[in-house]
C-alpha positions in Angstrom: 103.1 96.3 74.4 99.6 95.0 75.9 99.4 91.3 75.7 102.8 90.4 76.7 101.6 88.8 80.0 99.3 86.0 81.1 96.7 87.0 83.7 94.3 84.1 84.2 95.6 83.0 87.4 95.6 86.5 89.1 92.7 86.5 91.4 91.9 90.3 91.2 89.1 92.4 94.3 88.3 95.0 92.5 86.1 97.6 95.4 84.0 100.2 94.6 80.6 101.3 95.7 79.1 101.9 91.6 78.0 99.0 90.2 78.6 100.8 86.7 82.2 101.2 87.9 83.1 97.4 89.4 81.2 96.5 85.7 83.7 98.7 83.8 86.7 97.5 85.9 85.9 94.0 85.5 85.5 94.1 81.1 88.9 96.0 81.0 90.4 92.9 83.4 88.3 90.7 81.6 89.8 91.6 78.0 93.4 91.6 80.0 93.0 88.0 80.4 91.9 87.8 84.0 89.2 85.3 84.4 89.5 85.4 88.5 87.7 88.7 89.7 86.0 89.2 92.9 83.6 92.4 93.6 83.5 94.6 96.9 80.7 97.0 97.0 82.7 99.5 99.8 85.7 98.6 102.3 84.4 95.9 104.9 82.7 93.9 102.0 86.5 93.8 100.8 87.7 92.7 104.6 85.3 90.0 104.3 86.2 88.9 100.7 90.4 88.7 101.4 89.4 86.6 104.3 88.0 84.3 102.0 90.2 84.5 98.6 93.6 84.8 98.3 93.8 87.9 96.5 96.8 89.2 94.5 95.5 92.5 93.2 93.3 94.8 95.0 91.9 97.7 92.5 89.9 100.1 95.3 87.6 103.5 94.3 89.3 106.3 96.9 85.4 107.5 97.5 83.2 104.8 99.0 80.8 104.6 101.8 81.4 103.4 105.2 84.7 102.4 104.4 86.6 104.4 101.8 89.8 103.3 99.7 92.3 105.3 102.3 91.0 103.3 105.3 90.8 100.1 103.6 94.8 100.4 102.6 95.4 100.8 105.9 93.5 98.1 107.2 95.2 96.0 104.6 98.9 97.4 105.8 98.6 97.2 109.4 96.0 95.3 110.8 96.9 92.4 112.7 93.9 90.4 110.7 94.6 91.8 107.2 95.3 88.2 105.3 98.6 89.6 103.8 99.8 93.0 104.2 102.1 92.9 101.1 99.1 92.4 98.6 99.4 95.2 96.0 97.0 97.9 95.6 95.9 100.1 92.9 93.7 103.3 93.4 91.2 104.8 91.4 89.5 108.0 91.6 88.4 111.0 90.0 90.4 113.5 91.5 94.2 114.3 91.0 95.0 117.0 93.4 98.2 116.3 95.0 97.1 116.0 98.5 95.0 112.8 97.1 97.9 111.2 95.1 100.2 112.0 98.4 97.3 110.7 100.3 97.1 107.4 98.6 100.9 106.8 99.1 101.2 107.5 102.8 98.2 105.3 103.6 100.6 102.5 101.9 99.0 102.4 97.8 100.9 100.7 95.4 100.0 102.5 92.3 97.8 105.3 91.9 95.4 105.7 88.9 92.8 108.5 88.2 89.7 108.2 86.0 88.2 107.2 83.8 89.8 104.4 83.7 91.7 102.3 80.1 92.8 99.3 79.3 96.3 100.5 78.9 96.4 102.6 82.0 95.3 99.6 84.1 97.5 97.3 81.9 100.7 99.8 82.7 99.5 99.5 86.2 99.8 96.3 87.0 103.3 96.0 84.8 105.2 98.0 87.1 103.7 96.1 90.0 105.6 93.2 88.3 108.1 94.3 87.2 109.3 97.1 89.0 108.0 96.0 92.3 109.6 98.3 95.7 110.8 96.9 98.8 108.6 97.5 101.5 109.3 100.2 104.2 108.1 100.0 108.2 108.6 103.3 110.5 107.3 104.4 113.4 104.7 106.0 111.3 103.8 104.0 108.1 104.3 100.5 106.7 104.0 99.7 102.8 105.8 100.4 99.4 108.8 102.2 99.7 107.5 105.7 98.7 110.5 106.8 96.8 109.9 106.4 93.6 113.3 107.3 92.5 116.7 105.8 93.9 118.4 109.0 94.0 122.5 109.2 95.5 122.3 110.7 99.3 125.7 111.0 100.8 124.1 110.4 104.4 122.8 107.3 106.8 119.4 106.1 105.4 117.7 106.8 108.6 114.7 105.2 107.6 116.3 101.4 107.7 119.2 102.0 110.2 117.4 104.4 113.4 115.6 102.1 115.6 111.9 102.4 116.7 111.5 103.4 120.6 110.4 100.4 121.3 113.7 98.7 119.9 115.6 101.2 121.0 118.0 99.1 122.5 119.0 96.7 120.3 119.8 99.0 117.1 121.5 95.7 115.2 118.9 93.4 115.3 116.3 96.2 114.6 118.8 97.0 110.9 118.8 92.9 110.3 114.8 92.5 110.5 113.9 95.7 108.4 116.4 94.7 105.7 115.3 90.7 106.1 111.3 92.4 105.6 112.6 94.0 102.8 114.2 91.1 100.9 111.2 88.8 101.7 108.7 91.5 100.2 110.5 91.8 97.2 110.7 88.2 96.9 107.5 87.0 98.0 106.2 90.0 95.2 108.3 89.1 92.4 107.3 85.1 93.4 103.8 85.8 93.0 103.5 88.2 90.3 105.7 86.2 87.9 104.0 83.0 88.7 100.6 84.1 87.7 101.6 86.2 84.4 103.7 84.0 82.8 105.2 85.3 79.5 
């Protein structure tokens, strides 16, 4: 049911290069209850703006010019200047394809959304962000959300947690305790946040 949560202390970047689209965006946040919004016209206006907000919900158009939605996740997850790399993201675009929605996910998105955008889309959106909200993954090759959306039962080793990187390669027990202690403070530092700003 829309309504159910609070939203005027989310602070909300919402980055896209149409001003028709950031306009749209923020009236659908606005009539969510968000009264915090900040605009990005393309991906390094939104570097500058998380350096100077503290952001808790990044909305980002996939299509943008010089810095698109894929490369600004990615800055978000792994640079060593990104403000916080646990900040959940949304994307928007107009395509569906598979390779985009796959794309979106292994440059570490949150949620996925295509357009045009609703109300209730965005609404359900940001929901499962707080209330569903995955542990985060690191690998050799990718850092964000876990990507699996479903827990499913694997008779197996999770590789993903338990083999080391090379680089830790010799210490295989301490390398387990820090990816399951990243885990457990992304979930809680998530859950922390999101509950705190949309109180029921």
């Amino acid at each position: 049911m829309m309504g159910a949560y609070n939203f005027e202390r989310m602070t909300v970047l919402v980055v896209d290069d149409n001003r028709h689209m950031r306009v749209l965006v923020r009236t659908i946040l606005e009539s969510l209850g968000c009264r915090n919004i900040v605009e990005g016209k393309h991906g390094q206006d939104a570097m500058e703006k998380m350096t100077h907000y503290r952001i808790d919900l990044v909305i980002v158009d996939w299509n943008m010019e010089p810095m698109d939605g894929i490369q600004f996740s990615r800055w978000v997850r792994n640079s060593a200047d990104s403000p916080d790399p646990f900040t959940p993201i949304i994307m928007l675009t107009g395509h569906t394809e598979k390779e985009k929605v796959l794309g979106s996910r292994d440059a570490g998105v949150t949620e996925f959304m295509a357009k045009p955008v609703t109300a209730r889309a965005l609404y359900t959106r940001i929901v499962s962000i707080i209330e569903t909200p995955r542990p985060f993954i690191r690998t050799e090759h990718y850092f964000g959300p876990d990507r699996r959306r479903q827990i499913l039962p694997y008779p197996g080793e999770d590789r993903r947690v338990t083999t080391p990187t090379p680089a830790k390669a010799a210490a295989p027990k301490s390398s387990t305790t820090q990816l399951t202690k990243e885990k457990l403070d992304a979930l809680q530092k998530a859950q922390a946040r999101m509950k705190t700003m949309s109180n029921r």
